[in-house]
C-alpha positions in Angstrom: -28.5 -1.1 -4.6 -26.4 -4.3 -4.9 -23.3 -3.0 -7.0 -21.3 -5.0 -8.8 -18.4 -2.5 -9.4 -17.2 1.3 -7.5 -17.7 2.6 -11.2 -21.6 1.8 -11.0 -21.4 4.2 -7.8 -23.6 7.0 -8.7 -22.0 10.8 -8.9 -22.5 12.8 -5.6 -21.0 15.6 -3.7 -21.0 13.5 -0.9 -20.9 10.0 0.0 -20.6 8.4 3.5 -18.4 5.1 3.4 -18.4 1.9 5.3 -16.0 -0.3 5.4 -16.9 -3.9 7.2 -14.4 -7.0 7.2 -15.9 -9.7 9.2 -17.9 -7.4 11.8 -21.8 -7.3 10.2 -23.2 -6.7 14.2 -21.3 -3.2 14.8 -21.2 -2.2 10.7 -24.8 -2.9 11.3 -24.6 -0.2 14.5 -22.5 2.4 12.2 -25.1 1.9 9.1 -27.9 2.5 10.9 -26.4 5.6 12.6 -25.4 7.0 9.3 -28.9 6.9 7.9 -29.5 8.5 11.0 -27.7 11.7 11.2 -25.1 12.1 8.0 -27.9 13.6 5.9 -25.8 11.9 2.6 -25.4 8.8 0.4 -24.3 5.6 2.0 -21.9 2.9 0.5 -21.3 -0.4 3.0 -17.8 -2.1 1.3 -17.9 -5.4 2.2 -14.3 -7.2 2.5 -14.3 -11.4 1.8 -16.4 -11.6 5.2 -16.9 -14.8 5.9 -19.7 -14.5 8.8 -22.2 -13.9 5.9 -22.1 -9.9 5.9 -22.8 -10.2 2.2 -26.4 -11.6 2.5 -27.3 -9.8 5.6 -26.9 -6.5 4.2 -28.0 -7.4 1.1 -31.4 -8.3 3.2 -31.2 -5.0 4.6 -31.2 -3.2 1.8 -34.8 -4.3 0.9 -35.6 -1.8 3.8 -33.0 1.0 4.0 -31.4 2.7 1.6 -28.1 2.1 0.9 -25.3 0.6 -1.4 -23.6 -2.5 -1.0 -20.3 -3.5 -2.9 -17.9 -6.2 -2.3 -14.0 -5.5 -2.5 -11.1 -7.4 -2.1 -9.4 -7.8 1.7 -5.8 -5.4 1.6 -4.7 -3.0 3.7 -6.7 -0.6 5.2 -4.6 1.8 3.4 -4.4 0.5 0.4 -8.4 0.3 0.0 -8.7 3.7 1.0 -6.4 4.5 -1.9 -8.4 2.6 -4.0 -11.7 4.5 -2.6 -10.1 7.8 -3.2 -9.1 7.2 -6.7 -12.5 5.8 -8.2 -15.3 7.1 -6.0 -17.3 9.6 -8.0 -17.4 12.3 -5.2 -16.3 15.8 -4.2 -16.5 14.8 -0.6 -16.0 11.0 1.3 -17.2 10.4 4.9 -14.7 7.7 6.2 -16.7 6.1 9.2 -15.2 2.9 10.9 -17.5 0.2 11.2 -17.4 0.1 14.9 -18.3 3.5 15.7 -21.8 4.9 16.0 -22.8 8.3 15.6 -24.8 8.9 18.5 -26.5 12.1 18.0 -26.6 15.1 15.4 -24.3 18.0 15.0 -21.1 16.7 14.5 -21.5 15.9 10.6 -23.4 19.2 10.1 -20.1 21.4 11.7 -17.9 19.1 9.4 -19.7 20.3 6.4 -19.4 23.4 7.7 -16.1 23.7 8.2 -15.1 21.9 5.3 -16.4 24.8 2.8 -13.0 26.5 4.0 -11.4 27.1 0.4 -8.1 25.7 1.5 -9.4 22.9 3.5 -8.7 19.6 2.5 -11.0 17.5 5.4 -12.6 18.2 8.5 -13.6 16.1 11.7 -11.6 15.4 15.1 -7.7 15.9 15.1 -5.7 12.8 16.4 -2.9 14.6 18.2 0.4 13.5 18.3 2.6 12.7 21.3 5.3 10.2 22.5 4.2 6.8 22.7 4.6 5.9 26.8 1.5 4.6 26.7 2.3 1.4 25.2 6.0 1.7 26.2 7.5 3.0 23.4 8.9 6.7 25.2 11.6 6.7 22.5 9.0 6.5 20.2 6.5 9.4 18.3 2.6 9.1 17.0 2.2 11.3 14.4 -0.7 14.0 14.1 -3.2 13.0 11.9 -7.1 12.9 10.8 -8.8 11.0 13.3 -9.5 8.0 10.7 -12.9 6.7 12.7 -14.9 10.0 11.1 -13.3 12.5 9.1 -14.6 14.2 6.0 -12.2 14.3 3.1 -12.3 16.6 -0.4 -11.9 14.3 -3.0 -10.1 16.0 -5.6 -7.3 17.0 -3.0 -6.4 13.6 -1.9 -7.1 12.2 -5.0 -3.8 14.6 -6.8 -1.7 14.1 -3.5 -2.4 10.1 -4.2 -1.0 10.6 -8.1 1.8 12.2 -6.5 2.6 8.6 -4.6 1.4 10.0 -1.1 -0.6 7.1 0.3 -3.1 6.5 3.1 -0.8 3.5 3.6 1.0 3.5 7.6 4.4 3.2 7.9 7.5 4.0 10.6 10.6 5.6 10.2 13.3 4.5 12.1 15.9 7.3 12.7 18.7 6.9 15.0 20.4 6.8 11.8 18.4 8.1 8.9 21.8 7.2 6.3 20.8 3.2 7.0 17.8 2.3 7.6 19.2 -1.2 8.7 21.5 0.3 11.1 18.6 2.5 12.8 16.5 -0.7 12.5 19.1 -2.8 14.9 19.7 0.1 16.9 15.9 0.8 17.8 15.6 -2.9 18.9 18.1 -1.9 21.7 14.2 -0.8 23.9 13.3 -4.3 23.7 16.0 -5.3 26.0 15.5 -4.2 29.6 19.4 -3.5 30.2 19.4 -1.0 27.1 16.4 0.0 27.2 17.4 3.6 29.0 20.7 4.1 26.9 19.6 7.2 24.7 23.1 7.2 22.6 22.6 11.0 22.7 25.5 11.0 20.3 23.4 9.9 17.7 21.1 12.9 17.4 24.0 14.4 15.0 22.7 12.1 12.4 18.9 12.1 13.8 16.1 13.7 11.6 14.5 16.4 13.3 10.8 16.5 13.4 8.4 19.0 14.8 11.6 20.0 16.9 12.0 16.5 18.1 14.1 14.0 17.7 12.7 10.3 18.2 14.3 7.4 17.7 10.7 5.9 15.6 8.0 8.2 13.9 5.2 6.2 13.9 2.7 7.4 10.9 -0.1 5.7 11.8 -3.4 5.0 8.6 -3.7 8.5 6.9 -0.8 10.5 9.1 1.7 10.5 5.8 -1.4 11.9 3.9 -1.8 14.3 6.0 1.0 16.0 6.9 1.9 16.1 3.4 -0.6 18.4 2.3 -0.2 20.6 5.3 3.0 21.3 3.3 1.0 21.9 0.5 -0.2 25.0 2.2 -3.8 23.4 2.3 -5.8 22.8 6.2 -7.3 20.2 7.9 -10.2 22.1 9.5 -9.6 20.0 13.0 -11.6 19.7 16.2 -10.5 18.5 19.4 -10.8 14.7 20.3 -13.1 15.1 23.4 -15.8 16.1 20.6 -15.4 12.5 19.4 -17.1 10.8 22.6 -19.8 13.7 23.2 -21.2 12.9 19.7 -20.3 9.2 18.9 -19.4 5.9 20.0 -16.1 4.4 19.0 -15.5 0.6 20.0 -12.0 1.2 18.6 -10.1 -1.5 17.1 -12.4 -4.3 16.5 -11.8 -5.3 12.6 -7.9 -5.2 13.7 -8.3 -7.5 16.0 -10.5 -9.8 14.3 -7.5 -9.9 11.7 -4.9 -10.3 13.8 -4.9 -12.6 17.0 -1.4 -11.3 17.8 -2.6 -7.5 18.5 -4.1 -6.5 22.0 -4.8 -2.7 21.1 -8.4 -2.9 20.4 -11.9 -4.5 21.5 -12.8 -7.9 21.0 -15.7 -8.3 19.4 -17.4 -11.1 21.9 -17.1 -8.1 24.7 -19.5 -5.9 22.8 -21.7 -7.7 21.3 -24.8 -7.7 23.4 -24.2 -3.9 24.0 -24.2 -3.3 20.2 -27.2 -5.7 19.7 -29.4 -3.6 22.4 -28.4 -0.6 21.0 -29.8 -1.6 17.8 -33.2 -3.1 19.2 -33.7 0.4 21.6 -32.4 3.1 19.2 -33.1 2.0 15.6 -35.7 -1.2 15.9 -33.7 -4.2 14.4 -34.3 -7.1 15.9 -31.2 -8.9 18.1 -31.7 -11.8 15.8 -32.0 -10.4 12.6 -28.5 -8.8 13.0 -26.2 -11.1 15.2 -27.7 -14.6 13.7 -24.9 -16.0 10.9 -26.6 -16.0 7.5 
């Protein structure tokens, strides 16, 4: 059903959502592996796409069953906050448009594990660590639900978002936590090669401590703030380890973010996958190449 606002959403326990900006091919790829396998109610958000994502999937909703609403482009965080507040659901399935769920099991010991009385979500734990990978050692990546596909209580996040917690990212720069300016400048010292090994150790007298660390940037990346908040709150993410995440789906990893942003490298472009994604629609779930790539 075509719905004109979230508020025509019916009532559910649960309710798998899709969020596609631009990308109708691999939302195409997630939909179709969510009628598959999540056993649940589907919503497809679309976001001001302009490759005609709108009329596509309303086509295909003549033949699978599913809801289509259209939203405004924001944040990523900001429209999960948005989702959280006014879906009418005890339970959302957050799965990223370019990731397919490739076979069953996963969703079933989410649900599962998610029946925990203190649990707030469930799904694959996105550990945290120091940032070497993209040459950031000073900096630190923040535990967190592994965003792609997690299960999420509703009424949990939806008091933690009263309280102003947000699925919103955001970095904390803390060589000097009493300015955030000063820390600012002084983190900018890793951009120049010269500096970029002088570790000021003098400054971890005024350094917050975290997780008995003390990094010069905390990076909480979409959801992180969320969800080390309500660990606080004595409740449990109900996590599973990330090698899980490739033995039961497929995640492309970054394609919306670079669609919206030409600047950012950390992702797939969406031209490299395409003919993979369009085969794996014709093989696994019969839609034709056409019907799904072709621009409406």
């Amino acid at each position: 059903m075509q719905l004109q606002h979230i508020d025509e959403l019916k009532a559910t326990d649960e309710q798998a959502v899709i969020i596609n900006v631009g990308t109708k091919l691999v939302t195409t790829l997630a939909l179709m592996s969510a009628l598959q396998y999540a056993d649940m109610p589907i919503l497809v958000i679309d976001c001001e796409s302009t490759d005609g994502s709108m009329q596509h999937f309303t086509e295909l909703m003549q033949r699978y069953p599913f809801d289509l609403l259209s939203a405004p482009l924001q944040n990523h965080g900001h429209t999960l906050d948005w989702l959280f507040l006014n879906v009418p659901a005890q339970k959302i399935l957050l799965i990223d448009s370019d990731l397919e769920i490739t076979k069953p099991g996963l969703i079933e010991l989410m649900r599962a594990l998610i029946a925990h009385p203190r649990a707030f979500g469930s799904g694959i734990v996105h550990s945290g660590g120091w940032m070497t990978a993209i040459n950031m050692p000073h900096a630190y990546y923040e535990e967190r639900m592994w965003i792609p596909l997690t299960l999420l209580k509703v009424p949990i996040i939806r008091a933690a978002l009263q309280r102003r917690v947000s699925f919103m990212p955001r970095g904390v720069f803390n060589d000097f936590p009493p300015s955030p300016f000063i820390s600012r400048m002084l983190v900018k010292r890793f951009r120049i090669p010269l500096a970029r090994n002088l570790k000021l150790s003098w400054l971890n007298i005024f350094k917050r401590e975290f997780h008995g660390i003390k990094p010069s940037f905390m990076q909480y990346d979409t959801g992180a703030e969320l969800y080390q908040y309500l660990k606080t709150q004595q409740y449990e993410f109900m996590g599973l380890p990330i090698w899980l995440s490739q033995r039961y789906a497929t995640h492309f990893h970054g394609v919306t973010r670079l669609l919206l942003n030409k600047h950012d490298s950390n992702g797939v472009e969406l031209a490299s996958i395409t003919e993979q994604v369009a085969h794996r629609l014709h093989d696994e779930y019969g839609i034709s190449v056409e019907a799904a790539a072709a621009p409406a």
